[in-house]
C-alpha positions, 0 to 999 in steps of 0.5 A: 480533513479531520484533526489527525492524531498519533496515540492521541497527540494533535499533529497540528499542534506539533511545531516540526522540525527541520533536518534537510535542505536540497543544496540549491536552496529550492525546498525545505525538508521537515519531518512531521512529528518530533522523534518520528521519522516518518513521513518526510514534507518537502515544500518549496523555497522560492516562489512558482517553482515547477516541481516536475523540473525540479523532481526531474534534475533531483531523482537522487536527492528525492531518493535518498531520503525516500529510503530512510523515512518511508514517505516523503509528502510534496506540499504547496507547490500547486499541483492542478489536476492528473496531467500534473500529477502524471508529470511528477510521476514520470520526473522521478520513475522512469517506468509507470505501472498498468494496475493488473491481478487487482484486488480492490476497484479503481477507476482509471482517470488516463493512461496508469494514473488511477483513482484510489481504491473506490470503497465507501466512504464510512469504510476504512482500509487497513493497512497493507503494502500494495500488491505485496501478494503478487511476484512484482509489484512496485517500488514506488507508490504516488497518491494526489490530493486532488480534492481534500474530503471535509473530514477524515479520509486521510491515508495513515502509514506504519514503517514496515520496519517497525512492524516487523520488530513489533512482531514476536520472533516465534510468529515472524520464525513461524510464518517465515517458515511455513509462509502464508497463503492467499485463496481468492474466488471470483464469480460468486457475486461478491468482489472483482469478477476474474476478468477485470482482476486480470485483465484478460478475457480468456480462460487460457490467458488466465492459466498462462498468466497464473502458471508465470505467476506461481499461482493454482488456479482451479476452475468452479462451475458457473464460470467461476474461479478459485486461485491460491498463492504461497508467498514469503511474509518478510523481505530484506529491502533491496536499497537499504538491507533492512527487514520489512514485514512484506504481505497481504496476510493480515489485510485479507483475512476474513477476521480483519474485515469490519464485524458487520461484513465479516459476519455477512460473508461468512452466512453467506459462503463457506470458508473455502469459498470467500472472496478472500481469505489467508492461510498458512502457506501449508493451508493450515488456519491462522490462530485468531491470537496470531492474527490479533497480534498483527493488526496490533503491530500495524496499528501502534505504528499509524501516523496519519495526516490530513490531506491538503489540496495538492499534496502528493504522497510518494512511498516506498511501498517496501518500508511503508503500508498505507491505509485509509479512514472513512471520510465525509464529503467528497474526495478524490485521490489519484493513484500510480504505481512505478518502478516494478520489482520482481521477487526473484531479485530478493534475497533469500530469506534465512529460516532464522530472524 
């Protein structure tokens, strides 16, 4: 993969430095960059250890620190194919996730193991906290290194936490306030069909779905569909009690979306009728100022590293976005989602931060 850099700094020239050992000696627990706490490597002590057996008899070990760097990354344990990966999954989450009210295309490898989002390869992914839009969503997110690309490809982070302080208090006050919206459409020739999103094949499974998930749904001509959605911006995580900026709002906006793109789909649809697009939660328009501020608050706190064959990234999808950047060559990463949280077990967000 390519050179890897944080505010220019080469992260393979950066001698880590080690803060943790599990206490049966079996693996080191280094962090990555000096000074940053995100992400955590763990790698093996002994030689041809199993890291299922070892994840499995060590949930506690691996969840502790999960909580306080974000993302741990397992490397050199010679993980080989998704059985193996799926093995890990089900060692540390006891309950894996199907992929349902989807938003990008997946390719499913076996049973909820998934290839990751299949965009181009010259595209990249701004950051954004997995299904953040939805009333359930998982707590853990897995990605596998099945096939490392020859160059780029790697899959940034940002500490959510971070992100959240970066923000002004007058725009997290306000969006805390209004909240933010979501408006999908599906059947115009561009994005998932409603269908393959949700899993379904009848329009009244939709509608139920829809009316248990808090989410408008309006039925176009042509067998088309428009949805809506209000969901909170910000949360208190349930383990750590600490602020998270928690949403898809910046990630679905036409704005945040490649110039080239973006100019298309907006010649192409009116506003109302893009694939994506986000609001405030009265339906009022975001202020470009607004929206500038938070793609900067994401992206000052991307750390990248280059994938090895093998590695797997474990996130708390909570404390941490994920992102990607365009690759050359092959690449396969494969994707799981464990350990469902449903929003009505949070908090209650106070109007004041």
């Amino acid at each position: 993969m390519s050179e890897s850099k944080r505010g220019g700094l080469d992260l393979r020239q950066v001698r880590r430095k080690a803060i943790a050992v599990a206490p049966e000696n079996w693996v080191r627990a280094e962090t990555l960059l000096p000074g940053e706490n995100l992400p955590l490597v763990i790698q093996p002590a002994i030689r041809e250890m199993s890291l299922h057996v070892w994840a499995a008899d060590h949930r506690d070990f691996i969840e502790a620190r999960l909580l306080r760097h974000g993302a741990i990354i397992f490397r050199g344990f010679g993980l080989e194919g998704a059985d193996e990966f799926e093995r890990f999954v089900r060692a540390v989450s006891s309950q894996v996730m199907e992929y349902r009210e989807r938003s990008s295309p997946r390719s499913q490898v076996s049973g909820h193991i998934y290839t990751s989002t299949d965009y181009p390869a010259d595209q990249s992914i701004f950051p954004h906290n997995e299904h953040s839009y939805t009333l359930t969503w998982p707590m853990k997110l897995y990605f596998y290194c099945q096939t490392p690309a020859d160059s780029g490809g790697e899959t940034p982070l940002a500490d959510c936490r971070k992100v959240f302080a970066r923000i002004t208090p007058q725009t997290r006050e306000r969006f805390i306030k209004k909240r933010w919206m979501l408006v999908r459409n599906y059947g115009d020739g561009f994005g998932l069909p409603w269908r393959t999103v949700f899993n379904m094949t009848e329009r009244s499974e939709v509608e139920e779905y829809c009316r248990r998930s808090g989410i408008e749904v309006e039925w176009k001509d042509g067998d088309r569909l428009r949805t809506r959605q209000v969901r909170e911006p910000a949360a208190l995580h349930p383990r750590t009690g600490e602020w998270v900026w928690f949403n898809h709002l910046t990630f679905f906006h036409v704005t945040t979306l490649p110039p080239a793109i973006r100019d298309g789909l907006l010649a192409q649809f009116r506003e109302e009728d893009l694939p994506t697009n986000t609001y405030y939660g009265d339906g009022s328009p975001i202020e470009p100022s607004v929206l500038e501020e938070l793609r900067q608050a994401y992206l000052r706190e991307l750390v990248a590293a280059p994938w090895q064959k093998g590695d797997i990234a474990l996130i708390d999808n909570m404390l941490t976005s994920h992102a990607r950047h365009p690759f050359h060559g092959p690449r396969k990463i494969l994707f799981a989602m464990a350990e469902p949280f449903h929003r009505s077990d949070l908090k209650k967000i106070e109007t004041q931060v």
